[in-house]
PAMINU-438807 format. One line per field, with one value per residue (C-alpha): residue number from 1; residue in three letters; x, y, z. Coordinates in steps of 0.001 Angstrom, whole numbers. Layout:
<rs>
lodren: [NUM / ...]
vexba: [Ala / ...]
east: [X / ...]
north: [Y / ...]
up: [Z / ...]
</rs>
This chain:
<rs>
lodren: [1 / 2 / 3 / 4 / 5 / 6 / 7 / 8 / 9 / 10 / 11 / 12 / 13 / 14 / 15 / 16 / 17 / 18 / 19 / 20 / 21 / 22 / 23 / 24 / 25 / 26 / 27 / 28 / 29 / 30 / 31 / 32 / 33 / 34 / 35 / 36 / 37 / 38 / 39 / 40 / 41 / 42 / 43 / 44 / 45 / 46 / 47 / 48 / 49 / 50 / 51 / 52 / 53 / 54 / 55 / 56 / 57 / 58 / 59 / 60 / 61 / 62 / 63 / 64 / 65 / 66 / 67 / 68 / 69 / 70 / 71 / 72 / 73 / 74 / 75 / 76 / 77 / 78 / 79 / 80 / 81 / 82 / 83 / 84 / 85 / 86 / 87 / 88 / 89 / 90 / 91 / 92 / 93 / 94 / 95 / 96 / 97 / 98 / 99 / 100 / 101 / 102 / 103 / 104 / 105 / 106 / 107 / 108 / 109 / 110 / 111 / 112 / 113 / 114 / 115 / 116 / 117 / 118 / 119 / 120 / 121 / 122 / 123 / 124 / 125 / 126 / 127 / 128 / 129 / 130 / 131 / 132 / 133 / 134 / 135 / 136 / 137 / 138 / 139 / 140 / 141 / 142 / 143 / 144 / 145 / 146 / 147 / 148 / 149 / 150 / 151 / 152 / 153 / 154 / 155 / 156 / 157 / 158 / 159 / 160 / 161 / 162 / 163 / 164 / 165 / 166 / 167 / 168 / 169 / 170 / 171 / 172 / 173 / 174 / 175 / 176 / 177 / 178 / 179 / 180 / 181 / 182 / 183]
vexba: [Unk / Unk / Unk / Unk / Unk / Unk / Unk / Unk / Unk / Unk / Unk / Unk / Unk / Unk / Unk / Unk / Unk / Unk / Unk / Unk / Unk / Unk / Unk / Unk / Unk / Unk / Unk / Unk / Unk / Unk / Unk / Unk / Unk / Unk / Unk / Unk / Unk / Unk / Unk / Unk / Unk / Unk / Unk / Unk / Unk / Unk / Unk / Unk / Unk / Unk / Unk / Unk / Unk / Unk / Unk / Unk / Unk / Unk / Unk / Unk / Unk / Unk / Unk / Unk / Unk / Unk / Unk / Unk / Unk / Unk / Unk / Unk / Unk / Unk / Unk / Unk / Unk / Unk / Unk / Unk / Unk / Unk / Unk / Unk / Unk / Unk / Unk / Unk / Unk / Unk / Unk / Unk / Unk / Unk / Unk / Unk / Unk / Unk / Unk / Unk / Unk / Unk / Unk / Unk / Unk / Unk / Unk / Unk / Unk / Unk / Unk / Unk / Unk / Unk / Unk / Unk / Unk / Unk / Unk / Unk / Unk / Unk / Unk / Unk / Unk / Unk / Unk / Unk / Unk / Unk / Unk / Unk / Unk / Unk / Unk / Unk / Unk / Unk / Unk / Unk / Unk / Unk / Unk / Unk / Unk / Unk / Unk / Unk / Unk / Unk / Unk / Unk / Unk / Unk / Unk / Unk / Unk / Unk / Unk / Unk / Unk / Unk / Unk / Unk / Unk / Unk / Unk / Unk / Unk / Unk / Unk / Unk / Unk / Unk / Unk / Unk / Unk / Unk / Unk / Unk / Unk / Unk / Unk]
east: [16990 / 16682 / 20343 / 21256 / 18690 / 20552 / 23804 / 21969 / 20956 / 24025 / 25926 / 23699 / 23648 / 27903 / 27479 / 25101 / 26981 / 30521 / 28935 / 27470 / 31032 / 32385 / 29814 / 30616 / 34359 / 33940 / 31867 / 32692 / 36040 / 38447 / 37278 / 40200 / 41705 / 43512 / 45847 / 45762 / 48217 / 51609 / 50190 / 51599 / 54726 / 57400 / 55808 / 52399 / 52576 / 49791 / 48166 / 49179 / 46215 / 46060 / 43591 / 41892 / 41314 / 38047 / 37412 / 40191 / 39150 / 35713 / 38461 / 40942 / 41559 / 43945 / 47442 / 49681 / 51955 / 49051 / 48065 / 44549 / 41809 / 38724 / 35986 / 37528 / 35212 / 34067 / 32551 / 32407 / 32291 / 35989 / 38691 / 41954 / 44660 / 46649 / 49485 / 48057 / 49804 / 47711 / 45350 / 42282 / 43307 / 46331 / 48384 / 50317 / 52481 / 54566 / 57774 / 60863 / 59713 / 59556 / 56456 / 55733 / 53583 / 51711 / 49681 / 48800 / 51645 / 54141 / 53219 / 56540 / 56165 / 57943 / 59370 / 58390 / 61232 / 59601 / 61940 / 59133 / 59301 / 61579 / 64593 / 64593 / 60831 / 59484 / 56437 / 56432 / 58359 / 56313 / 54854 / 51566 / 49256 / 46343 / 44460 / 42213 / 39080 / 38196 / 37239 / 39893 / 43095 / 45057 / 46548 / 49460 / 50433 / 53958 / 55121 / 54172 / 54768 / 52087 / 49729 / 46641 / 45365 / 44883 / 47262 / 44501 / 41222 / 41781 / 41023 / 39613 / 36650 / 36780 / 33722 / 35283 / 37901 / 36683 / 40248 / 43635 / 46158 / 46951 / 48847 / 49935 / 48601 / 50263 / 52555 / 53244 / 57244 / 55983 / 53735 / 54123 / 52430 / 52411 / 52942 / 53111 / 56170 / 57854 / 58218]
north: [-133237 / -132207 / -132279 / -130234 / -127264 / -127168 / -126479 / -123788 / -122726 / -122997 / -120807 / -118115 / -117470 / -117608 / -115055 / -112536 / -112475 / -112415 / -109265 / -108121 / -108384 / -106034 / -103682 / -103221 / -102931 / -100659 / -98386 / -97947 / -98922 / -99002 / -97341 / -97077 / -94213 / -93607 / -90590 / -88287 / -85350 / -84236 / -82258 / -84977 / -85975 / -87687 / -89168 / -90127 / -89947 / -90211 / -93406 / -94861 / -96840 / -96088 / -97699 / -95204 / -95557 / -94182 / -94960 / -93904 / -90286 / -91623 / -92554 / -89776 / -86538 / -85662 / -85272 / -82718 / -84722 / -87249 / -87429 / -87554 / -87474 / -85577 / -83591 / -80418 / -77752 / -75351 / -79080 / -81744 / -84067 / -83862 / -85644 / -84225 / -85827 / -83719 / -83831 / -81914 / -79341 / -77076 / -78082 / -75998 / -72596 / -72902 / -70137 / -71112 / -68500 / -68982 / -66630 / -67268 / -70658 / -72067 / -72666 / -71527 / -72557 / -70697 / -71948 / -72227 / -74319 / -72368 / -68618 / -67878 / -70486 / -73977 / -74028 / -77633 / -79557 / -81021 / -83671 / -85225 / -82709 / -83448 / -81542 / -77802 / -77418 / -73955 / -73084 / -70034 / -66769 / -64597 / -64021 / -65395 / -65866 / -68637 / -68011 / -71289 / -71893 / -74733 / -78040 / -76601 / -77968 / -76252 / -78739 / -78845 / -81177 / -82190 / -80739 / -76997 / -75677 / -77210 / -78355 / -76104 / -76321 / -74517 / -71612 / -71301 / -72052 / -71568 / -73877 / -77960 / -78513 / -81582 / -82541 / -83269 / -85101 / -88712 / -90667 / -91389 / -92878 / -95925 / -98257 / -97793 / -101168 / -99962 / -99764 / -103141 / -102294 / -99405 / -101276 / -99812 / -98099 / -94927 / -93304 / -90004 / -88260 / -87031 / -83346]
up: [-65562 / -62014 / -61680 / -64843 / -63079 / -60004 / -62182 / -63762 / -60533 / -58822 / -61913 / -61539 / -57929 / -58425 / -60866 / -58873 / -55823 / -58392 / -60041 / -56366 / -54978 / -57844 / -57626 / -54064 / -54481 / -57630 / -56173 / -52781 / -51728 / -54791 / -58086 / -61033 / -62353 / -66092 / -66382 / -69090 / -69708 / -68522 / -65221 / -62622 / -64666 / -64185 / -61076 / -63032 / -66769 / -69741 / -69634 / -66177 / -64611 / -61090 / -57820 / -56083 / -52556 / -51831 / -48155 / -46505 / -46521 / -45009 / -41457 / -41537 / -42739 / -46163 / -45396 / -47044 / -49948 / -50903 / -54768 / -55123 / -57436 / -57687 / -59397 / -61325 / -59078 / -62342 / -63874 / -62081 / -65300 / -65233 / -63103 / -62447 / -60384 / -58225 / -54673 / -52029 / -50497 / -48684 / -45590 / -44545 / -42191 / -44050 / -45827 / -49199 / -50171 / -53150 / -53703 / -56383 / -57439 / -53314 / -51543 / -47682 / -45501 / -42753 / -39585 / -36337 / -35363 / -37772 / -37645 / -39321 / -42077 / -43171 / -46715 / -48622 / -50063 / -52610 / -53702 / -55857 / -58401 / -62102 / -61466 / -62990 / -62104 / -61549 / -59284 / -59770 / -60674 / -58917 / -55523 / -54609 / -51579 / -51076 / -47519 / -47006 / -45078 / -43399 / -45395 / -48055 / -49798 / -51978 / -54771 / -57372 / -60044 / -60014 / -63615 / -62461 / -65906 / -67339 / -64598 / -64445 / -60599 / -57529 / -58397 / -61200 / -60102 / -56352 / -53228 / -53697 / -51565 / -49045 / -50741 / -53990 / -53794 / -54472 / -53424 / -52551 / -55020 / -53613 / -56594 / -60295 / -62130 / -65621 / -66927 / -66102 / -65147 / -63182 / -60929 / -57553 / -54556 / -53130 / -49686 / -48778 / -48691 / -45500 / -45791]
</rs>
């Protein structure tokens, strides 16, 4: 009898530091991620489960060209999924579908080449200008016609973003993981 307890015993405490572990994990360092709509396509497309990275951004700043998620900033019951492309005390201007960049180390501006985007993809037709503060990013989706995002609702707060995209888990033929792009 004795040794039949200890079994019991011994499958429990397994199982409490098992679920412990997960916890952990789930909440702090990884947490997943399922896409839904066309906003990010082709580069992230309806249903794709994706890791986010949630503690990178607790060691090091956001870098221009990452795909994130966070909280949508008019309800933060939503997600959305975005590529950043402004950084805070930046100037986005978009002109004729290209998108400029302003700041202190470019007062003239650098054009993106944004060879991420699905060929014939329009930012924009006409000419717009985004002036950031500090602690703000100004995000895009990668299908511009039919993301809705920055160019909509204005700047991201640091504050919400909850993660970087680190790996696609699904499909299971598109399992891969991302790095930033070199602009």
């Amino acid at each position: 009898m004795k040794a039949f307890l200890y079994t019991i015993w011994e499958i429990i405490e397994v199982g409490v530091v098992a679920v412990a572990a997960v916890l952990v994990i789930r909440y702090f360092l990884v947490q997943p991620f399922l896409v839904s709509g066309a906003s990010m396509e082709p580069n992230f497309k309806n249903g794709d489960y994706l890791l986010i990275d949630e503690i990178s951004y607790r060691l090091k700043e956001p870098e221009r060209g990452e795909v994130i998620v966070f909280h949508y900033p008019n309800d933060k019951s939503f997600y959305y999924i975005k590529r950043i492309i402004g950084l805070p005390g930046e100037t986005v201007e978009i002109k004729d579908g290209k998108i400029t960049i302003l700041n202190s180390e470019y007062s003239k501006g650098f054009t993106l080449s944004e060879e991420y985007l699905p060929m014939g993809g329009i930012t924009s037709s006409g000419k717009e200008r985004f002036v950031l503060n500090e602690s703000e990013y100004f995000v895009l989706g990668d299908n511009r016609n039919f993301s809705f995002d920055s160019r909509g609702w204005g700047s991201l707060k640091e504050s919400e973003i909850i993660g970087l995209v680190r790996l696609r888990l699904w499909p299971i033929n598109k399992v891969m993981a991302f790095e930033r792009p070199a602009y």
